[in-house]
N, CA, C and O atoms as a GROMACS GRO file, in nm:
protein
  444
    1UNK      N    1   4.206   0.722  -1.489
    1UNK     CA    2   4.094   0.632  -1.501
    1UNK      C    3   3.960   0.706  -1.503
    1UNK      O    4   3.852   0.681  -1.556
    2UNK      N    5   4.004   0.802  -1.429
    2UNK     CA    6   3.827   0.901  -1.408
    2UNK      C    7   3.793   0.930  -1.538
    2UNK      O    8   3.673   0.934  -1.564
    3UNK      N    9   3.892   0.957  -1.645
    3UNK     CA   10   3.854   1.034  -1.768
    3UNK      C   11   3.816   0.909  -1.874
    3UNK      O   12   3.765   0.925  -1.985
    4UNK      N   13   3.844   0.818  -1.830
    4UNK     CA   14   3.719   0.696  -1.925
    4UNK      C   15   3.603   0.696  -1.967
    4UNK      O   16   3.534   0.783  -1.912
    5UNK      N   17   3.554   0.640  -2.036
    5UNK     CA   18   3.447   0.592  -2.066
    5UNK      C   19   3.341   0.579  -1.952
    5UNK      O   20   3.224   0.619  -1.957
    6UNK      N   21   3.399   0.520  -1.854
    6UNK     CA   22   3.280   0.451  -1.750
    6UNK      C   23   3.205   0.501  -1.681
    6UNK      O   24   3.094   0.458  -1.648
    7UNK      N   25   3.277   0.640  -1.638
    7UNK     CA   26   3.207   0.710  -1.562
    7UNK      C   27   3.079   0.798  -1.679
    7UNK      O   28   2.976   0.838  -1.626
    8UNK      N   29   3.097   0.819  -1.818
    8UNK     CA   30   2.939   0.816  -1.852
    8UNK      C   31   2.856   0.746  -1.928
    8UNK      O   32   2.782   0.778  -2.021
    9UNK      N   33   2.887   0.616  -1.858
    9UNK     CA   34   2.724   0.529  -1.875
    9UNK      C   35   2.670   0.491  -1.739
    9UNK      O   36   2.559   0.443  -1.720
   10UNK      N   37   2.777   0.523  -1.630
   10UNK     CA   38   2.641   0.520  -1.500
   10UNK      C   39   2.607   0.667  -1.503
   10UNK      O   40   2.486   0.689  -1.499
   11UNK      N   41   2.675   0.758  -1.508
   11UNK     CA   42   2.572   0.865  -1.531
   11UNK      C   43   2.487   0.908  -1.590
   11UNK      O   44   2.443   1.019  -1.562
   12UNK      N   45   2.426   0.813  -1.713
   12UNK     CA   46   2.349   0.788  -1.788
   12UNK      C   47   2.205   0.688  -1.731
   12UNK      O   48   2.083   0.677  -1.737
   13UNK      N   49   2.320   0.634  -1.677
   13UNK     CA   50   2.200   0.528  -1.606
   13UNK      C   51   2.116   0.605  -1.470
   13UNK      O   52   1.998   0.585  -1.443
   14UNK      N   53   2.219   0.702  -1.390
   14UNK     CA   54   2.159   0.767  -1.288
   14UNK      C   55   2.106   0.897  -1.339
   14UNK      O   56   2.103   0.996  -1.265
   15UNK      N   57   2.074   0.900  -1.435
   15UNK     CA   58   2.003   1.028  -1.474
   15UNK      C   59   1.880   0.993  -1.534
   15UNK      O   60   1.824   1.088  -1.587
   16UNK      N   61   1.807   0.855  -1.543
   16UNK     CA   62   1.677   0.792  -1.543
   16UNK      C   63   1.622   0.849  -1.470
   16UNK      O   64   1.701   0.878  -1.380
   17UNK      N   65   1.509   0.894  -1.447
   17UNK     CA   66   1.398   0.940  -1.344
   17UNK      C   67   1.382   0.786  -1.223
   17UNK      O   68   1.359   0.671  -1.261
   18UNK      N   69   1.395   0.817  -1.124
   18UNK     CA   70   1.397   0.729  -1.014
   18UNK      C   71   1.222   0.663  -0.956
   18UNK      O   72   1.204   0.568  -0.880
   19UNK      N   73   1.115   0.755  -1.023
   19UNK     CA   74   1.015   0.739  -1.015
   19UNK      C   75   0.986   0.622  -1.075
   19UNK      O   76   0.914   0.537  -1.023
   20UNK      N   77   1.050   0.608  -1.212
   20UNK     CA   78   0.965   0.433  -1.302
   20UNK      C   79   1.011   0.336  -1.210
   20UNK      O   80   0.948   0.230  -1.212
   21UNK      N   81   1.110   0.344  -1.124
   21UNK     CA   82   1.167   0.218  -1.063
   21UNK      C   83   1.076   0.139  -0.944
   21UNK      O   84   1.055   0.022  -0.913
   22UNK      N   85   1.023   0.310  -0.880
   22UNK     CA   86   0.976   0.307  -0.726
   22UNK      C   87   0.821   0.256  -0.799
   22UNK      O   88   0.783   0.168  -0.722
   23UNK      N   89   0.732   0.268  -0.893
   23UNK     CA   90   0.635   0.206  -0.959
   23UNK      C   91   0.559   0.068  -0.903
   23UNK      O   92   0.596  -0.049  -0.913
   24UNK      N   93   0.504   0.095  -0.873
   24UNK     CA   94   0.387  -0.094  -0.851
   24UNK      C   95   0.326  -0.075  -0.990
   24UNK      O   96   0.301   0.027  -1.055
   25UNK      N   97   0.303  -0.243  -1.024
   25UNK     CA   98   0.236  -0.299  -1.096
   25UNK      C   99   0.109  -0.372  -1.060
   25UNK      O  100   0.088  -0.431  -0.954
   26UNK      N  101   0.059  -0.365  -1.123
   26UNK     CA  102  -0.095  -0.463  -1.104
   26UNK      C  103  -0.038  -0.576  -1.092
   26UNK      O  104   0.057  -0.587  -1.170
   27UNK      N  105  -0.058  -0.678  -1.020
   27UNK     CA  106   0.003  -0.816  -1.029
   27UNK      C  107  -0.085  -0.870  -1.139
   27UNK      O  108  -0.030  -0.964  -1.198
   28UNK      N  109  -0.202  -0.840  -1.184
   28UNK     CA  110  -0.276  -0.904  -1.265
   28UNK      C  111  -0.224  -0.845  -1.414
   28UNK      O  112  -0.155  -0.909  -1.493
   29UNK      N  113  -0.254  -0.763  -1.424
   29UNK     CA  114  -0.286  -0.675  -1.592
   29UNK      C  115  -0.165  -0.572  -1.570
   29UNK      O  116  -0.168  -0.487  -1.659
   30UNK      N  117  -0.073  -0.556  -1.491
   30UNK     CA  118   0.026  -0.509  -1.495
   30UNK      C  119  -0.002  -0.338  -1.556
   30UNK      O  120   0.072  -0.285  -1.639
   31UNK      N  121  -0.135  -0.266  -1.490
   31UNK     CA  122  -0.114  -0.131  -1.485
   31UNK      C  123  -0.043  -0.072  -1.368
   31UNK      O  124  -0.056  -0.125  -1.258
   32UNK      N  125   0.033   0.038  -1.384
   32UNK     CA  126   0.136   0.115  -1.314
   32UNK      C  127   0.042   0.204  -1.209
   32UNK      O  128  -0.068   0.254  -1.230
   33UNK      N  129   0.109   0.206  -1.109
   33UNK     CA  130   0.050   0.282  -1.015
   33UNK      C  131   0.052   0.470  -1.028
   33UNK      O  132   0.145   0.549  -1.010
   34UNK      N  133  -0.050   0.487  -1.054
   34UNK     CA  134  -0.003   0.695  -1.103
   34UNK      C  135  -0.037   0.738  -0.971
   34UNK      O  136  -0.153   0.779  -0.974
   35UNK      N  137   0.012   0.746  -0.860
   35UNK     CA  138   0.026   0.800  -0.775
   35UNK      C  139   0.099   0.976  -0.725
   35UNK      O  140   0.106   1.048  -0.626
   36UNK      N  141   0.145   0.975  -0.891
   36UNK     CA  142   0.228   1.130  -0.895
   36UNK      C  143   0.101   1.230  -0.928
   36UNK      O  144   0.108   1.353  -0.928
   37UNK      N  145  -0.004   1.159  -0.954
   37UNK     CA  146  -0.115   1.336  -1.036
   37UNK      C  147  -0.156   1.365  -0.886
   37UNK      O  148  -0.192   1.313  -0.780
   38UNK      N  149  -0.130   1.470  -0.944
   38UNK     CA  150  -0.188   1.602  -0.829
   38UNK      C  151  -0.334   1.575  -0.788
   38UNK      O  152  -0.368   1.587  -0.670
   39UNK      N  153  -0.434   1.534  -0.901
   39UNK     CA  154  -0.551   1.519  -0.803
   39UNK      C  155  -0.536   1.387  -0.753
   39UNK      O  156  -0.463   1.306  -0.810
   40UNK      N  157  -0.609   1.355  -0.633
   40UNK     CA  158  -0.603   1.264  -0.607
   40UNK      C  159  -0.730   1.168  -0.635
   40UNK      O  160  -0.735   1.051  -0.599
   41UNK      N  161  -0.844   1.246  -0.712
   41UNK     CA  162  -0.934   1.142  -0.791
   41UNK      C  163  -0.915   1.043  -0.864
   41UNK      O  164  -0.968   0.932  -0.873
   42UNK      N  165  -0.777   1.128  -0.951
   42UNK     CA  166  -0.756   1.080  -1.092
   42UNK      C  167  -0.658   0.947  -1.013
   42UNK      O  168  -0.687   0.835  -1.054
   43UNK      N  169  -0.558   0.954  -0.916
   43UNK     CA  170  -0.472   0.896  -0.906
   43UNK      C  171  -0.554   0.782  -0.851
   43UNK      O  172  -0.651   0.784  -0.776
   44UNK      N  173  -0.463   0.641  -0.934
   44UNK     CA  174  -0.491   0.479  -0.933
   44UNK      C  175  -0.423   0.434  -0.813
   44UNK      O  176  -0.305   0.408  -0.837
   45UNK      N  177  -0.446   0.420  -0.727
   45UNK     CA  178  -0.346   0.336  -0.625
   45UNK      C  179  -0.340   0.248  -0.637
   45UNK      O  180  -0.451   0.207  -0.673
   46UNK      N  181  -0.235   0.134  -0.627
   46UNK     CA  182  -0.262   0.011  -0.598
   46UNK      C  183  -0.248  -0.046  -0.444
   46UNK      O  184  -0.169  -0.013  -0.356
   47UNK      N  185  -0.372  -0.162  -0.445
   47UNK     CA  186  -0.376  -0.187  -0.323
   47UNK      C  187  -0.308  -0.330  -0.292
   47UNK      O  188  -0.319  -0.421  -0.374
   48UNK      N  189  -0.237  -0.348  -0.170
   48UNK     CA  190  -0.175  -0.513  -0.191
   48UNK      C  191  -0.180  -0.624  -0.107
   48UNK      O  192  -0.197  -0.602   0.013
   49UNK      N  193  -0.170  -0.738  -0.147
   49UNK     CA  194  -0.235  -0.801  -0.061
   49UNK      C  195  -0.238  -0.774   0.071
   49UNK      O  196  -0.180  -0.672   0.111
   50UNK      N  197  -0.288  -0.839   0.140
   50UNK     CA  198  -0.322  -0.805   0.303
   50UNK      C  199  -0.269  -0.944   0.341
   50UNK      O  200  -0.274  -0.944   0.464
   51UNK      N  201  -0.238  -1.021   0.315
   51UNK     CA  202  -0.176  -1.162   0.394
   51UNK      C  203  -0.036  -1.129   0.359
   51UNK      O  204   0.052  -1.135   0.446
   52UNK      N  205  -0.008  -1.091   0.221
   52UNK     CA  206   0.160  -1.139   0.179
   52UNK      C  207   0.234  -0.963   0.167
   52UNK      O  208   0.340  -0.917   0.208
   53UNK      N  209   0.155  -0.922   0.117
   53UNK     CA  210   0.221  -0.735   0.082
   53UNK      C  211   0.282  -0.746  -0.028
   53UNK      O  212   0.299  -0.639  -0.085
   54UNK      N  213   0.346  -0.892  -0.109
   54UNK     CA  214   0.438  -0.907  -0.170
   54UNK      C  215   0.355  -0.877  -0.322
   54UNK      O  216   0.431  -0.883  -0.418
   55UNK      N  217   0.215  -0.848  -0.355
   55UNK     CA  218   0.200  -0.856  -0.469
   55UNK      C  219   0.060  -0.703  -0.485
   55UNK      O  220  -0.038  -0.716  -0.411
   56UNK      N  221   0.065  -0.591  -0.566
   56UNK     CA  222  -0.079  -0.497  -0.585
   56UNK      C  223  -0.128  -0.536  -0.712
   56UNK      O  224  -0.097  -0.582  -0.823
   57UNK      N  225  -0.240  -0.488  -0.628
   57UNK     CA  226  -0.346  -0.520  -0.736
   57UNK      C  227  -0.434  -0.352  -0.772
   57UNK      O  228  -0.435  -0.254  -0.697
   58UNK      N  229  -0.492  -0.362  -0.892
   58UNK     CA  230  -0.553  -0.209  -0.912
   58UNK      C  231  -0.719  -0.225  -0.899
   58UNK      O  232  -0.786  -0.128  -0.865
   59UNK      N  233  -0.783  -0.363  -0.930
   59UNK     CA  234  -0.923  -0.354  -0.850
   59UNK      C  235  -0.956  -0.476  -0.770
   59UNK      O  236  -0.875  -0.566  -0.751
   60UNK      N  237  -1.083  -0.476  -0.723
   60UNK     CA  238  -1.123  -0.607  -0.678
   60UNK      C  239  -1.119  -0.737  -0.770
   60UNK      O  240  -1.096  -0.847  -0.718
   61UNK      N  241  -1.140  -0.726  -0.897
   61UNK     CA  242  -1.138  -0.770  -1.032
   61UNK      C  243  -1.046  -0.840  -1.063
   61UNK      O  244  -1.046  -0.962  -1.076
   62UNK      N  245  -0.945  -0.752  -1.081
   62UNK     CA  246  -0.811  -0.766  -1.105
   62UNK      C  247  -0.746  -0.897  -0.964
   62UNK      O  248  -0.689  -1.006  -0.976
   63UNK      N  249  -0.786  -0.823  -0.849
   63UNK     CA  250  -0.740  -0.972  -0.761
   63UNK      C  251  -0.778  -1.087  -0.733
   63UNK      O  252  -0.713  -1.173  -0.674
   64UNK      N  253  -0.934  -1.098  -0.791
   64UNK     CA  254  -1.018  -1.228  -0.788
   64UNK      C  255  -0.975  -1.293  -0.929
   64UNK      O  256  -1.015  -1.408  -0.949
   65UNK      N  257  -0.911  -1.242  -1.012
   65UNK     CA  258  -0.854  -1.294  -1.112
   65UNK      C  259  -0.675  -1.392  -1.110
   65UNK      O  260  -0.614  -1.487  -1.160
   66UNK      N  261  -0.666  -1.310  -1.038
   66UNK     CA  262  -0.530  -1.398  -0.952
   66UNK      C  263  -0.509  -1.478  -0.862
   66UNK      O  264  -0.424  -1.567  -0.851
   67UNK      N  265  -0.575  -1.451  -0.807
   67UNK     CA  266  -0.636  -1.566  -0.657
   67UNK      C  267  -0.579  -1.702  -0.674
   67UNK      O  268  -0.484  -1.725  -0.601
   68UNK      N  269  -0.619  -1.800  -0.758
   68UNK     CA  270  -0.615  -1.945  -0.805
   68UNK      C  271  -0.399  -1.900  -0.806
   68UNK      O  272  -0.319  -1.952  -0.728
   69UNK      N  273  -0.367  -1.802  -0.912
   69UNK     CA  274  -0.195  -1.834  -0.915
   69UNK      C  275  -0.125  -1.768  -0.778
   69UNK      O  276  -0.031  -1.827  -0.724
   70UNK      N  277  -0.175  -1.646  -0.727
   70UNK     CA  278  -0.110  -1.579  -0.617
   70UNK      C  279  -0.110  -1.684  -0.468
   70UNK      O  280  -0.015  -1.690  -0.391
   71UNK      N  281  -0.205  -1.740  -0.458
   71UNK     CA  282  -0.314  -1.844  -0.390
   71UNK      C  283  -0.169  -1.915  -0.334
   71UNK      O  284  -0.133  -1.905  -0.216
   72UNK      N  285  -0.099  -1.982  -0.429
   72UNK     CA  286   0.005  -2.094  -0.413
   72UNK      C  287   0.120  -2.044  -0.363
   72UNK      O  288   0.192  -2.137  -0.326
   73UNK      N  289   0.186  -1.902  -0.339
   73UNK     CA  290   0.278  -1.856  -0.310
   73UNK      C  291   0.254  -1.737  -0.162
   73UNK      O  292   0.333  -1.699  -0.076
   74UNK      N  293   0.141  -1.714  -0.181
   74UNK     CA  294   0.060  -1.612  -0.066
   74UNK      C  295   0.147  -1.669   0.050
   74UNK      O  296   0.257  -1.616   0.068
   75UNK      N  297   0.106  -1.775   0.135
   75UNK     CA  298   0.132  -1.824   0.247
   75UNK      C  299   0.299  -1.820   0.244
   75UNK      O  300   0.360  -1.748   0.324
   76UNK      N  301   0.328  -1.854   0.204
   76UNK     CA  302   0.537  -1.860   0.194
   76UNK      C  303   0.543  -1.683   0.173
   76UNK      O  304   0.602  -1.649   0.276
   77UNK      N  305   0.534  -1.645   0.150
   77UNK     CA  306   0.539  -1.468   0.127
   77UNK      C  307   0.514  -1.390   0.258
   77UNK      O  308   0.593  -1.316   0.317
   78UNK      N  309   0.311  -1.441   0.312
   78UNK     CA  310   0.330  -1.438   0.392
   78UNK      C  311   0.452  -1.444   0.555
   78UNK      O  312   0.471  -1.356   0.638
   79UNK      N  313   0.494  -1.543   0.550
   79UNK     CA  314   0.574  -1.609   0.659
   79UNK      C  315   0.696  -1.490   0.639
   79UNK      O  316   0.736  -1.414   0.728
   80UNK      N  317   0.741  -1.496   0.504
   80UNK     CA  318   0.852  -1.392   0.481
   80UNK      C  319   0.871  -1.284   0.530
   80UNK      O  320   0.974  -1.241   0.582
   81UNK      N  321   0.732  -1.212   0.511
   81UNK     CA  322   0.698  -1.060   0.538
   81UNK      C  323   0.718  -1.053   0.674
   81UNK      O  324   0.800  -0.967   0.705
   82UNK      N  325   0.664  -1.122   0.776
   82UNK     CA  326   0.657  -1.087   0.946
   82UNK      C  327   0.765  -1.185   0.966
   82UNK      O  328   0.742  -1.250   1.068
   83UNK      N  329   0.859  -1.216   0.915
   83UNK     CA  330   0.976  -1.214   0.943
   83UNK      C  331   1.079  -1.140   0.936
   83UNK      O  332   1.174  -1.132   1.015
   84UNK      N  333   1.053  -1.070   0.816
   84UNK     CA  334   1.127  -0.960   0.809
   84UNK      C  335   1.105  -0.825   0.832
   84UNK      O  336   1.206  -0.756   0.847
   85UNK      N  337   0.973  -0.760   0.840
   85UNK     CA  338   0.928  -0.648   0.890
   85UNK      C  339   0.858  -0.614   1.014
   85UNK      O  340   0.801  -0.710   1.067
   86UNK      N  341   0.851  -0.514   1.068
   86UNK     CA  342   0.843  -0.488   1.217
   86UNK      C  343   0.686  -0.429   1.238
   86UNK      O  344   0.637  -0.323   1.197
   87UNK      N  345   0.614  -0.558   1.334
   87UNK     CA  346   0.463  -0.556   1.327
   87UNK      C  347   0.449  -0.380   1.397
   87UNK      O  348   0.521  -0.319   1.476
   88UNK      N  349   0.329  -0.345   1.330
   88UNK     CA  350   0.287  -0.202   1.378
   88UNK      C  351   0.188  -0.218   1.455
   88UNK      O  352   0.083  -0.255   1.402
   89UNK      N  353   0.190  -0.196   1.587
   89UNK     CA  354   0.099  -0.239   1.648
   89UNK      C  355  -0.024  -0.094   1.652
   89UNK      O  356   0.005   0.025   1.653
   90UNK      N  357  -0.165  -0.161   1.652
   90UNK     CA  358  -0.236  -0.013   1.643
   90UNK      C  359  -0.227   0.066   1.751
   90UNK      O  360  -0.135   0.027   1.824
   91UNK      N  361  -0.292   0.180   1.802
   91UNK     CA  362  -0.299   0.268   1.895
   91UNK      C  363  -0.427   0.250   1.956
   91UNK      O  364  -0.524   0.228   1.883
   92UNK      N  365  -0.440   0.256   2.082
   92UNK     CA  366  -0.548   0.257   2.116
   92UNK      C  367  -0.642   0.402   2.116
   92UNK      O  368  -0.607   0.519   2.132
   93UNK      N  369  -0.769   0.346   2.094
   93UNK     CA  370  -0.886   0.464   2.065
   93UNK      C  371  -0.888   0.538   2.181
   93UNK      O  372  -0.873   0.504   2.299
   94UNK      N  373  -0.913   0.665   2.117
   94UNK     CA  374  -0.999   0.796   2.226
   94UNK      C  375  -1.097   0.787   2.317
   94UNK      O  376  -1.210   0.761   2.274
   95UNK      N  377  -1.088   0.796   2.387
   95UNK     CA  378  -1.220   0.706   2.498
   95UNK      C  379  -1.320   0.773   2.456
   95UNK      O  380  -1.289   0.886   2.419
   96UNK      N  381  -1.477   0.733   2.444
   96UNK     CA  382  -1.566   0.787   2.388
   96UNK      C  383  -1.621   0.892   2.464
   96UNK      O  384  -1.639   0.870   2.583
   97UNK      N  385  -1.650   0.996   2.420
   97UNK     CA  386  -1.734   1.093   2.459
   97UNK      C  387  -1.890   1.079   2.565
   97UNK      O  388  -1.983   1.018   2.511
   98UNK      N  389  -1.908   1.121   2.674
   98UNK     CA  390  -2.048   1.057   2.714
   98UNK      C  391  -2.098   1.179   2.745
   98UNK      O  392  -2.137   1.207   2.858
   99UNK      N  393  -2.100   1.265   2.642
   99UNK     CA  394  -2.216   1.371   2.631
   99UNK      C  395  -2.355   1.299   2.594
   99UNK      O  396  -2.453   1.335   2.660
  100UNK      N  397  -2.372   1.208   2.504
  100UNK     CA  398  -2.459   1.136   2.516
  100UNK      C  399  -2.543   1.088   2.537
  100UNK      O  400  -2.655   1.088   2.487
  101UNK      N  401  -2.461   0.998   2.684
  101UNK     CA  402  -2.498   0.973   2.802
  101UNK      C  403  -2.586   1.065   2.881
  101UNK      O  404  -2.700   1.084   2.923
  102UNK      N  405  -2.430   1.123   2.876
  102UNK     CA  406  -2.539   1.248   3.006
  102UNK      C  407  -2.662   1.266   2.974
  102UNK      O  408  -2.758   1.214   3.032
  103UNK      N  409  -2.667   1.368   2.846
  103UNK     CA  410  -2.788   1.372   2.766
  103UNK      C  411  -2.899   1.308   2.847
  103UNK      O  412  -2.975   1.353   2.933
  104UNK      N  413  -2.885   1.201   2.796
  104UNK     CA  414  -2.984   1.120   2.826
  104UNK      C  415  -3.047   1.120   2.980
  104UNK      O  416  -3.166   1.143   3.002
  105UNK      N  417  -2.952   1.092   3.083
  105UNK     CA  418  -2.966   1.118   3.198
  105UNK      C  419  -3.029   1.231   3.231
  105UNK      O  420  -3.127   1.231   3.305
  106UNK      N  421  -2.991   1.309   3.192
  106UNK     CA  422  -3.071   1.460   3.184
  106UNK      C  423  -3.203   1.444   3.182
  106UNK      O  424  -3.273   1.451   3.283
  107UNK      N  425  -3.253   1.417   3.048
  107UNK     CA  426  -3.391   1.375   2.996
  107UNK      C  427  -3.456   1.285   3.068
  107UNK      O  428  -3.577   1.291   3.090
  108UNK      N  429  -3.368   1.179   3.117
  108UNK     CA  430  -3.495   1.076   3.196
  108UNK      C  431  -3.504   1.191   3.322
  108UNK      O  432  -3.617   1.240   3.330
  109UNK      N  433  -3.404   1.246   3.426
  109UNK     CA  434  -3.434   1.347   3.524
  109UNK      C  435  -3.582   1.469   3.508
  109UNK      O  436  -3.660   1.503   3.596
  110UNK      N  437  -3.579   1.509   3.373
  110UNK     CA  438  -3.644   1.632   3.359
  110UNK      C  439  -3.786   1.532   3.321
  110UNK      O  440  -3.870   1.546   3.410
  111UNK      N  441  -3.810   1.481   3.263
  111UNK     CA  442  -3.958   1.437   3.237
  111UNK      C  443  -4.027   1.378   3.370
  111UNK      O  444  -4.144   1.338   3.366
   0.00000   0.00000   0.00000
């Protein structure tokens, strides 16, 4: 059976570059995310929503243009997402520095 046919058209299929797959789209205008160029000027990120995650967008433009259709599905997406993924909670900050402070203390002392 090994010497069939079958075994080369998935090896055909797994010898696609794995990169077009892993790809975001603009949810709007459907440009591709180039996240592979080396500089990172040139490279387009896309950014995605912040309520649902479920949809990127490539400008501000591009997502105020979607708003009215994304709008109707956002909230159900939403609910989806923090159901299924594990909230990251932030870290708390570096306590601030009170050189500053002191500083200051200093200065009201010396005058």
């Amino acid at each position: 059976m090994s010497a069939n046919g079958e075994s080369s058209p998935s090896a055909t299929s797994s010898s696609e570059p794995s990169t077009t797959s892993a790809l975001l789209a603009c949810g709007n205008c459907g440009k591709l995310e180039t996240s592979t160029v080396a500089d990172e000027e040139e490279a387009k990120l896309l950014k995605p929503c912040i309520m649902c995650k479920s949809v990127s967008y490539c400008s501000r433009d591009c997502k105020k243009a979607d708003t009215k259709k994304h709008k109707k599905i956002c909230a159900k997406a939403a609910q989806e997402y923090a159901q299924t993924h594990e909230i990251k909670m932030a870290s708390r900050a570096p306590p601030k520095s009170d050189a500053h402070q002191k500083g200051l203390q200093k200065w009201q002392f010396d005058t």
